[in-house]
N, C-alpha and C positions, 0 to 999 in steps of 0.2 A: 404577518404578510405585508406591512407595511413597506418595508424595502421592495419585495415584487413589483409591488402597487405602482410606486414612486420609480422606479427602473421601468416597467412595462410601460410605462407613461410619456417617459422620458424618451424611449426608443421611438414610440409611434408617433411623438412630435418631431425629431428626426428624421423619419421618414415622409411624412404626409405633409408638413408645411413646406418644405421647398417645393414640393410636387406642387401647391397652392399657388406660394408666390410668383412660380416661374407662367402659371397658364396666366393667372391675374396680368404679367405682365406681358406673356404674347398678347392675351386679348386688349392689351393698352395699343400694344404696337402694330395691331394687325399682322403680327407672325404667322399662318394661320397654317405651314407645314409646321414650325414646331409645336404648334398648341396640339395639333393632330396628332404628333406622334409621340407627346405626352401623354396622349389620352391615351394611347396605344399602349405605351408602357406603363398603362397602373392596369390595364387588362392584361398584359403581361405576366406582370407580379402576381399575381395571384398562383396561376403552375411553378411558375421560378419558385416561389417562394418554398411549395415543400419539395421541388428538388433540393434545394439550395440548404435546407433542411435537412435533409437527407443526407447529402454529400456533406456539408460542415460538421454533422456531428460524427459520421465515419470518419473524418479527417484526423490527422497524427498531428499536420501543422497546422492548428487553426487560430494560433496568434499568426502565423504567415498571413493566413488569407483574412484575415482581420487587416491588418496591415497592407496589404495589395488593396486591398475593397476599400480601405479610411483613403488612401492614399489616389487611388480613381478619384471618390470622393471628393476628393480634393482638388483635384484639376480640376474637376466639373463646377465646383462654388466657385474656383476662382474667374475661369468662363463669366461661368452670370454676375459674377460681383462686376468684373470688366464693362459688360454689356448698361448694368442697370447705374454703375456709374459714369456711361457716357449720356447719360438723362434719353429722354422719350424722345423720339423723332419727331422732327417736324412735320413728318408726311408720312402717310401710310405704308410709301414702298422701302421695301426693304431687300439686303441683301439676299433672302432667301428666295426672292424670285431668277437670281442668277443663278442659283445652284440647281441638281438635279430635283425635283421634288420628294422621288421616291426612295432615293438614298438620305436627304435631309429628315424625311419621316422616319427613318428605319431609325438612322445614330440618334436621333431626340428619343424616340420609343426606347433603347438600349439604354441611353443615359441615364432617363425615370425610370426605367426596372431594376438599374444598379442601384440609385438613391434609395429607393424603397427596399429589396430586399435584404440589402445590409444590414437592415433594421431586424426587418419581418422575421427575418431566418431565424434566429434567434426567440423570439417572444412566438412565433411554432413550435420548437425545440422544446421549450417551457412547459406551452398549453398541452404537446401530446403527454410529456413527463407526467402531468397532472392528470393528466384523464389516464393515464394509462395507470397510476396508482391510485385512482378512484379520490383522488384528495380536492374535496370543495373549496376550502379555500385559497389555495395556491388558482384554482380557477376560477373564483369571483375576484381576484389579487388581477389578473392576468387578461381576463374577460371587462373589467372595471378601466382599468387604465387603458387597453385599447378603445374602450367606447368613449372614455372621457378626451384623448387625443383625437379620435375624431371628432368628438364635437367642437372642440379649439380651433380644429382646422375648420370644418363647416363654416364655424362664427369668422373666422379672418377672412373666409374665402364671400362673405355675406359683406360684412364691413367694406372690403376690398374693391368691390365693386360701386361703393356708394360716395368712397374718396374722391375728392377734387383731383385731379391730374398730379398738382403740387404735393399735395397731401402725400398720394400715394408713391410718387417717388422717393420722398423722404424714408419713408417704411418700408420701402423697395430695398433703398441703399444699407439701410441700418439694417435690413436683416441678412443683407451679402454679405455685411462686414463682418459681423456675430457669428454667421454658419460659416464663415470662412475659419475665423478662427477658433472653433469650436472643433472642425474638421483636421484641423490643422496639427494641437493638441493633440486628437483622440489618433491621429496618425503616427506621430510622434511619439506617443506611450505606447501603441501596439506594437511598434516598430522597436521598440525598447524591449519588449514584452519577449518579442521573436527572435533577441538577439542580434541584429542587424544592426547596431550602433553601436561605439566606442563605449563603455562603461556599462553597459545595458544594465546590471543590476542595480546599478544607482540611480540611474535616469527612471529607470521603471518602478525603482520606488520612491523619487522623489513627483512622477505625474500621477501616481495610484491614487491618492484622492482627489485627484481631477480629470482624474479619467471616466470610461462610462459610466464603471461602478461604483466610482468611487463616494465620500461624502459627499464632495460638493459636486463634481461632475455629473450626478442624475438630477440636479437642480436648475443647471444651466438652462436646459435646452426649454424649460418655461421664459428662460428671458429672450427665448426666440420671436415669442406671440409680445409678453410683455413691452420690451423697447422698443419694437418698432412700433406696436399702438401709439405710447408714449410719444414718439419720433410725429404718428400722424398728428397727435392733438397739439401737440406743440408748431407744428407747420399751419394747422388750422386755428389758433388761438393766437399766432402771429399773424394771420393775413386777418384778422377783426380789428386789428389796431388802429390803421391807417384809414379804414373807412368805415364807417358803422352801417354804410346799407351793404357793403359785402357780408360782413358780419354775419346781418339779416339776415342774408340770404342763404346760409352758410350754417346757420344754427340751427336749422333742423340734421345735417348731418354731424354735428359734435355731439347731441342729442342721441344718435343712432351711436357713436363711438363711444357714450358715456354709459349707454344701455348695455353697449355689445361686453362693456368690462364687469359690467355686474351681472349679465348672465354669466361670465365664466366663471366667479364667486357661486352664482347658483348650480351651475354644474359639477362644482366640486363638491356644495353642501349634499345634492342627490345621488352622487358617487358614495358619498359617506353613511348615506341613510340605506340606498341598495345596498352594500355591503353588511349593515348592520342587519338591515329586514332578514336577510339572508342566513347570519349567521343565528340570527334571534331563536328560531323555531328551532337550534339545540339547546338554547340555553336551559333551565332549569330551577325553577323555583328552591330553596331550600328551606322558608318559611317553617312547614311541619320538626318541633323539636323528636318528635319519637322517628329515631332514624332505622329502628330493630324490634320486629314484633315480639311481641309479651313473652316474657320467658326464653329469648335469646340472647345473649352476649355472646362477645370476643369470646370471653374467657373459657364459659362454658364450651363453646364449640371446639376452641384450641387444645383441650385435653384429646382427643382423640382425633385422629389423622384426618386431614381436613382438604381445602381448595379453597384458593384465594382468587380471586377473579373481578374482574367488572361487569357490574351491574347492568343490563341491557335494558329490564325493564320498564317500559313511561308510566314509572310515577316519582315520589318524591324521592327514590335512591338513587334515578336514573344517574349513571356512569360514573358511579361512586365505588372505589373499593369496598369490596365484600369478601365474605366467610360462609363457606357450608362445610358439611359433613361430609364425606364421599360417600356416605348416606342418602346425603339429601337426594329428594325428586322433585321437589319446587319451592318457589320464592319464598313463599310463608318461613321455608327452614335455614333462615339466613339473617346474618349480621353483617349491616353495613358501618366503613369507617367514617368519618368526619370529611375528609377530601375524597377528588375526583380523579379517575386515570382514565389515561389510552390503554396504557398497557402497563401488566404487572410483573414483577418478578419479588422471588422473595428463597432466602435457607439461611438455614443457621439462626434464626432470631435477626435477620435483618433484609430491609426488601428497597425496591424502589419502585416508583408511581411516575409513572410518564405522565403529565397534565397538559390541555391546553383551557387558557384561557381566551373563552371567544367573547369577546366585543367589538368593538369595528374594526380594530384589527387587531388579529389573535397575538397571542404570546403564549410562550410555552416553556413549562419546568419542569422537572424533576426533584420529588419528594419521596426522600429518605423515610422509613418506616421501622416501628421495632413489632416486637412479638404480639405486643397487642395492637397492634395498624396503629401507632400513635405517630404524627409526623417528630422527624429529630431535625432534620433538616431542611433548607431549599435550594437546587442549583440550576439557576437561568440556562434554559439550553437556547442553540442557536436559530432551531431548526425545527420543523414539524416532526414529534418522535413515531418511530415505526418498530424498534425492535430493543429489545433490551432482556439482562440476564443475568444473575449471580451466582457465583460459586457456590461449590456446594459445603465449604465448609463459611461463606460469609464474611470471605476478606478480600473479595474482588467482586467488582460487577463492571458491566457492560451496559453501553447507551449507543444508539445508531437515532441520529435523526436523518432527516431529507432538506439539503440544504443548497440553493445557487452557487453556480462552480467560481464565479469571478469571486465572488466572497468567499469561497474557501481556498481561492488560489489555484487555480485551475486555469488552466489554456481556455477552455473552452466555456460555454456559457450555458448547458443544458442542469435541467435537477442532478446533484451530487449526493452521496450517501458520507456524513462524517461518524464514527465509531470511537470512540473514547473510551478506556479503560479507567477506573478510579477507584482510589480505600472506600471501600464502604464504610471503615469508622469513621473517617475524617471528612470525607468526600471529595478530596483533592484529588485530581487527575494525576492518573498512573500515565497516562502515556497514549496517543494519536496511533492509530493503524497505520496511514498512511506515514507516522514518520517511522515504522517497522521498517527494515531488511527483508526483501522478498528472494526468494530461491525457485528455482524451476529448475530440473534435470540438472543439477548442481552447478547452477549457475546465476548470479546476482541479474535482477534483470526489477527493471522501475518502466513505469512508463506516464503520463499527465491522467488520464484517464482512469485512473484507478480509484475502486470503489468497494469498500469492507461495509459487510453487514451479516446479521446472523450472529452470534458469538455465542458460542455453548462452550463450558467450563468443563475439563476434567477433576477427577478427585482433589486432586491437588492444589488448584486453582492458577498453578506458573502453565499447565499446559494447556490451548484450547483451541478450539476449532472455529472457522467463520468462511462466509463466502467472500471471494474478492474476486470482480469482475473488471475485466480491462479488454479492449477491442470487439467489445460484443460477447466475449466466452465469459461464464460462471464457473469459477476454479472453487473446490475446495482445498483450503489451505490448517496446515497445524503449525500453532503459533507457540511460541518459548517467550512468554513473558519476561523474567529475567533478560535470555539475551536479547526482547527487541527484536526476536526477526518470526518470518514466517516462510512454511513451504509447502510447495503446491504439493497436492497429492493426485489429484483427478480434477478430469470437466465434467458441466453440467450439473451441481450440484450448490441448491439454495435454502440457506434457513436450516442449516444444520441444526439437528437435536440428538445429546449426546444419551446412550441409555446409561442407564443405573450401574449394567455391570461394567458401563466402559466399552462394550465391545462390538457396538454398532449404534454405526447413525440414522435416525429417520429424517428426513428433506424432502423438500418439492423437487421435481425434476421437469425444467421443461422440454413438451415432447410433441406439442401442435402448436397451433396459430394464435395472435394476439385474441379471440375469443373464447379460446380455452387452453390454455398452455400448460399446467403443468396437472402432476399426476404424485401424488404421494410415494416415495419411495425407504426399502431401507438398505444401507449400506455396510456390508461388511468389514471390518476397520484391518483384521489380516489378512484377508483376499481383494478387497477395493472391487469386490462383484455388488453389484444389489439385485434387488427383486423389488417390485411393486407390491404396495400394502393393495392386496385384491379388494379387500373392504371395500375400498371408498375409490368410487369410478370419478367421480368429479376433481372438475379442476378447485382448485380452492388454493387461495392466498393464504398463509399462515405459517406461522412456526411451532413444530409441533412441540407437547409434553406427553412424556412417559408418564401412564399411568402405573405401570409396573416393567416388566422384562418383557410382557408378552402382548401390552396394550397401549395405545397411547389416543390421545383425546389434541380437540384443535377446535378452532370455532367458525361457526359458518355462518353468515346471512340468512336470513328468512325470503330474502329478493334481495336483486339489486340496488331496491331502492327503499328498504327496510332499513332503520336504525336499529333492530332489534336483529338479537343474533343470541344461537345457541351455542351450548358446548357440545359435542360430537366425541364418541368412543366408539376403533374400529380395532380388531383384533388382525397382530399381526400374520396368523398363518390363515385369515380367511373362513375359520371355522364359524362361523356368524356375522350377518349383515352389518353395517354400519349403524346408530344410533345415535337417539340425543341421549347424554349421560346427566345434564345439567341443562335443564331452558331459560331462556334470559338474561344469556352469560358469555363472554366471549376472555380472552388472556386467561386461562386456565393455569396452572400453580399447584402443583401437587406436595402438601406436605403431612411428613407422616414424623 
């Protein structure tokens, strides 16, 4: 989550430090409609902000309106760069008293809702994506870097005030010049991005990393606060030259400037340690060597039909690959492996283990497994993993994580789903979803917004099934590995799971509101009718596993705010309630 971090950071210093410097400098100059209608437009931002949310990520062109909005942007820096390089006035009055007051209020209000929400819109987009998939860390990622640019702004807006005249012109000017051409750039490359320039694909990838998201481009906008401090101390440590009782006088504010740069050292070290406190209470001892009570193995349990799963448990196995019996009724009857997963999958004698590794900030892989849970391999993934699946003959599998669009190449900037197919012997990537062929009503049809997850394998392993959503709708699509393409079949259908005999799918279907949306369903693969599994009335996140032809199992929460979670078996035709089949176990795994 460290890119979030470092990106969510970077936007909100973009947006809240020119809001700073421009009031810091109405109130130098006694502007006192624009400081008003400043203030106006950060109560503003706030509504704009999730319309503006709202509307951008509905949008089809939102490198355009990236581009429109850098490009405002941009007049508007270059305005105040104009203004704060014609230095402070020598007198209080200002132009603004010739003008209308209430129209000067209004356009300064509009100007700082613009600055701000360009940003905002964006790191909203993020924050819902995050809560809406229950995922903590993308939201202490997201939540951290917003509170850390605020406090940056705070301290400049603190400093700012306490500047000699001289001082703070200096840091006035240097930070016009900076956001000007930082603005300038990020105009530049969207504008590249959107197509609207002469070469655009070369332009847009020779500013990509120096663009927002780029390597160096989510760095920049620190030397916004940085150089112009810099800019003050060096205006202040040139006026003690020439007289030493200026100096005097003067040193307690260098004092305040030398404080204000080592609190923002301190404010980063407590960004680091929140994020760590945070993450800490999942982490897990592994201290204890007996990882499998007396008298259980791998081995043993893998002679007869079994279930592979993670570990829900809080004790030493917690979210450790494990082993039951479809026997088992509780933890005592269980073998856990040496690593830890999100999620499992596994056939044929070979499987994989979605991991995250949480420290301050997470990473996360994927570990290859054989018949005894032994790891064979490890492949860095990009991305927080959510779904994952292997053939059933164990020479294809499937990895979905959740990953920032500007990083995967996306127009737009909200959580992105990437899907990867790879050999399970080798591990080498088979082939990107999205660089698949899509078909609709026997027609080629692509769009930016596209988004694969879900992947269930047929017999064969070249044929399979996955969700892919674009403009809001979840299509189920059947995909031909070999040719690379895929085609819709029907809407409304997520987290397909393929049965045994091949000839229907169980899925979530969403059918209410963002606090209880979807409904277990199953799908007929020669009529494309379904029915509802009556079982299980609840919404639940999940992809489900066939426990046979006629039952299938999934995992549920204890609470919303439970790390522990059961395995759940509900019968397709309704003849019996829903059940825990497995406690203390979530990514169920049925092999026989």
């Amino acid at each position: 989550m460290y890119d979030l971090f470092t990106r969510t950071t970077s936007q909100g210093l973009q947006a809240f430090l020119p809001i700073v410097f421009c009031l810091a400098w109405f109130r130098r100059t006694g502007d006192l409609a624009p400081a008003t209608g400043t203030k106006w437009g950060i109560v503003a931002a706030l509504p704009a902000t999730a319309a503006a949310a709202y509307w951008f990520q509905a949008s089809n062109r939102q490198a355009l309106w990236e581009a429109s909005l850098a490009t405002l942007a941009l007049a508007l820096a270059i305005w105040f760069a104009r203004r704060v390089w014609q230095g402070l006035p020598s007198s209080l009055i200002t132009d603004a008293e010739s003008r209308p007051r209430q129209a000067y209020r209004l356009a300064f209000a509009s100007a700082a809702a613009l600055i701000i929400v360009r940003q905002t819109m964006e790191i909203a987009i993020v924050f819902a994506a995050a809560l809406q998939l229950r995922a903590l860390d993308p939201l202490v990622a997201v939540t951290s870097g917003v509170a850390l640019s605020l406090a940056v702004t705070a301290l400049w807006w603190s400093i700012g005030r306490r500047l000699p005249d001289a001082a703070f012109g200096q840091a006035a000017r240097v930070f016009a010049a900076l956001f000007v051409g930082q603005v300038a750039l990020y105009a530049f490359h969207e504008s590249a991005e959107a197509g609207l320039l002469p070469w655009s694909e070369v332009l847009h990838a020779a500013t990509e990393p120096y663009g927002p998201d780029g390597v160096y481009g989510r760095y920049v906008s620190a030397l916004l606060f940085v150089i112009p401090l810099a800019g003050a101390v060096a205006t202040l440590l040139k006026g003690r030259l020439p007289q030493r009782a200026v100096a005097l006088r003067r040193r307690p504010t260098v004092r305040v400037v030398l404080k204000s740069a080592v609190g923002v050292a301190v404010l980063i070290a407590v960004g680091v340690a929140v994020v760590k406190t945070t993450t800490a209470d999942r982490a897990v001892s592994y201290g204890s060597t007996r990882l499998t009570p007396p008298g259980r193995d791998v081995a043993t349990i893998a002679l007869s039909p079994h279930l592979l799963f993670r570990h829900t448990a809080i004790d030493q196995n917690y979210s450790r690959l494990s082993v039951a019996s479809l026997e088992a009724h509780g933890s005592d009857e269980r073998a856990a492996a040496a690593f830890t997963c999100e999620r499992v999958a596994y056939a044929a004698g070979r499987g994989i283990c979605l991991d995250a590794n949480r420290g301050v900030f997470t990473t996360y892989k994927a570990v290859l497994f054989d018949r005894m849970l032994k790891a064979t391999r490890t492949i860095k993934l990009e991305g927080s993993p959510t779904r994952t699946r292997v053939s059933s003959d164990g020479r294809v599998g499937a990895i979905t994580v959740f990953v920032t669009g500007q990083a995967h190449g996306y127009t737009g900037s909200s959580f992105s789903t990437k899907t990867t197919i790879l050999d399970m012997a080798t591990g080498d990537e088979l082939g990107d979803l999205e660089q698949f062929t899509a078909w609709r009503n026997g027609a080629r049809f692509k769009a930016a917004d596209f988004n694969f997850w879900g992947v269930t394998f047929g017999r064969d392993s070249n044929v399979f099934y996955a969700t892919l959503k674009t403009s809001g709708t979840a299509f189920l699509v059947q995909g031909d590995l070999a040719l690379r393409k895929v085609t819709v079949l029907r809407e409304n259908v997520e987290c397909p799971s393929l049965s045994p005999d091949n000839r229907r799918i169980a899925f979530k279907k969403k059918v209410g509101g963002n606090l209880s949306p979807w409904r277990f369903y199953v799908l007929d693969l020669a009529t494309l009718s379904d029915r509802p599994i009556e079982a299980e009335a609840r919404s639940i996140d999940d992809q489900i596993e066939w426990l046979d032809d006629n039952h299938v199992l999934y995992g549920v929460p204890r609470s919303s705010q439970s790390a522990m979670r059961d395995v759940w078996v509900a019968p397709l035709d309704g003849s019996d309630p829903a059940r825990v089949f497995l406690p203390e176990a979530e990514s169920p795994i049925v092999v026989r």
